[in-house]
C-alpha positions as CSV (number, residue, x, y, z in Angstrom):
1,X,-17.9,-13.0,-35.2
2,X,-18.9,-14.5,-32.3
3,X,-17.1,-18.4,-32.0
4,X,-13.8,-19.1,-32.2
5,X,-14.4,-20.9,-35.6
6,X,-15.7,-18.3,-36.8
7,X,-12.5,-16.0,-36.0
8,X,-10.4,-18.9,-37.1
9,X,-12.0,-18.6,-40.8
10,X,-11.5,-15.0,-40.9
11,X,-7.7,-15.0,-40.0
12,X,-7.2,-17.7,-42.3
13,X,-9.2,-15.5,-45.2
14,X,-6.8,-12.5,-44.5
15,X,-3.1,-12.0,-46.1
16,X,-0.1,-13.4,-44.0
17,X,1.1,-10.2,-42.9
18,X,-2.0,-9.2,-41.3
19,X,-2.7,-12.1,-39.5
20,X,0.4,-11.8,-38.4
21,X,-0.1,-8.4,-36.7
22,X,-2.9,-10.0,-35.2
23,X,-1.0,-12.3,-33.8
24,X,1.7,-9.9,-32.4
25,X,-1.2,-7.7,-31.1
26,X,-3.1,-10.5,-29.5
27,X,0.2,-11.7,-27.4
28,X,1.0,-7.9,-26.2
29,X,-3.0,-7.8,-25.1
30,X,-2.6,-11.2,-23.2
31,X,0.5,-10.7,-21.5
32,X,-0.8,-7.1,-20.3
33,X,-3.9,-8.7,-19.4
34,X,-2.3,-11.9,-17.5
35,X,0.4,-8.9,-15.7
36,X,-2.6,-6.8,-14.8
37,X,-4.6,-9.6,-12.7
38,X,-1.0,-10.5,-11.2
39,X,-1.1,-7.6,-9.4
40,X,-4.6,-7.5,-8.4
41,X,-5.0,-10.9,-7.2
42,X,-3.1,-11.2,-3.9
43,X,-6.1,-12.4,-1.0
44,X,-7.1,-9.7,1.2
45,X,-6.4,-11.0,5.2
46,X,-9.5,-12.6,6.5
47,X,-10.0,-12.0,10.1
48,X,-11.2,-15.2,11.4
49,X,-13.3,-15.5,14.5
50,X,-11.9,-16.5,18.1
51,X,-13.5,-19.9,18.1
52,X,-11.3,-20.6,21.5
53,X,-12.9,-17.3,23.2
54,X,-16.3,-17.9,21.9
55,X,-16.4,-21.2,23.3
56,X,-15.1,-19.8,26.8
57,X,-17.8,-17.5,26.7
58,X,-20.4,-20.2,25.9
59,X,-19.7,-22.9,28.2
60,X,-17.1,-21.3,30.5
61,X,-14.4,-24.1,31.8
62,X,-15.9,-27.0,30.5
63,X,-14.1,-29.3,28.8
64,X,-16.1,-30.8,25.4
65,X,-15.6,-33.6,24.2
66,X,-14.2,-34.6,20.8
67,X,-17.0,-36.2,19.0
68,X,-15.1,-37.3,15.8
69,X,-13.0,-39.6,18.2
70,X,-16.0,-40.8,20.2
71,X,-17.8,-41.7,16.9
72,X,-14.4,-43.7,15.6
73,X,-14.5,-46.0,18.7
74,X,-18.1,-46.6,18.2
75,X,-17.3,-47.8,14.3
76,X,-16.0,-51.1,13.3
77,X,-12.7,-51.7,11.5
């Protein structure tokens, strides 16, 4: 069995009770599954670079301009 439909025309092939222990195991296995990838899935920190020091480095006390305002006053509204 490989499709849903296929697993879907099995259960519906097998006596009440059993598909009903199916059902009761396939809830346990989610909600272990769904608690186990809980407790996994918190981020690890990302260390970001130091944009502000890099650009110190690279052009010392300059001060750049911002180009996404210089482009909006070029741009008519």
């Amino acid at each position: 069995m490989s499709t849903v439909l296929e697993i879907e025309s099995a259960l519906e092939e097998l006596p009440l009770e059993q598909a009903q222990e199916i059902a009761r195991w396939l809830e346990t296995h989610i909600s272990q599954r769904a608690s186990s990838k809980t407790a996994f899935s918190k981020p690890a920190a990302v260390k970001l670079p130091d944009y502000a020091t890099r650009r110190r480095i690279l052009f010392g006390g300059k001060v750049l301009p911002n180009m996404v305002l210089l482009s909006r006053e070029g741009e008519r509204w």
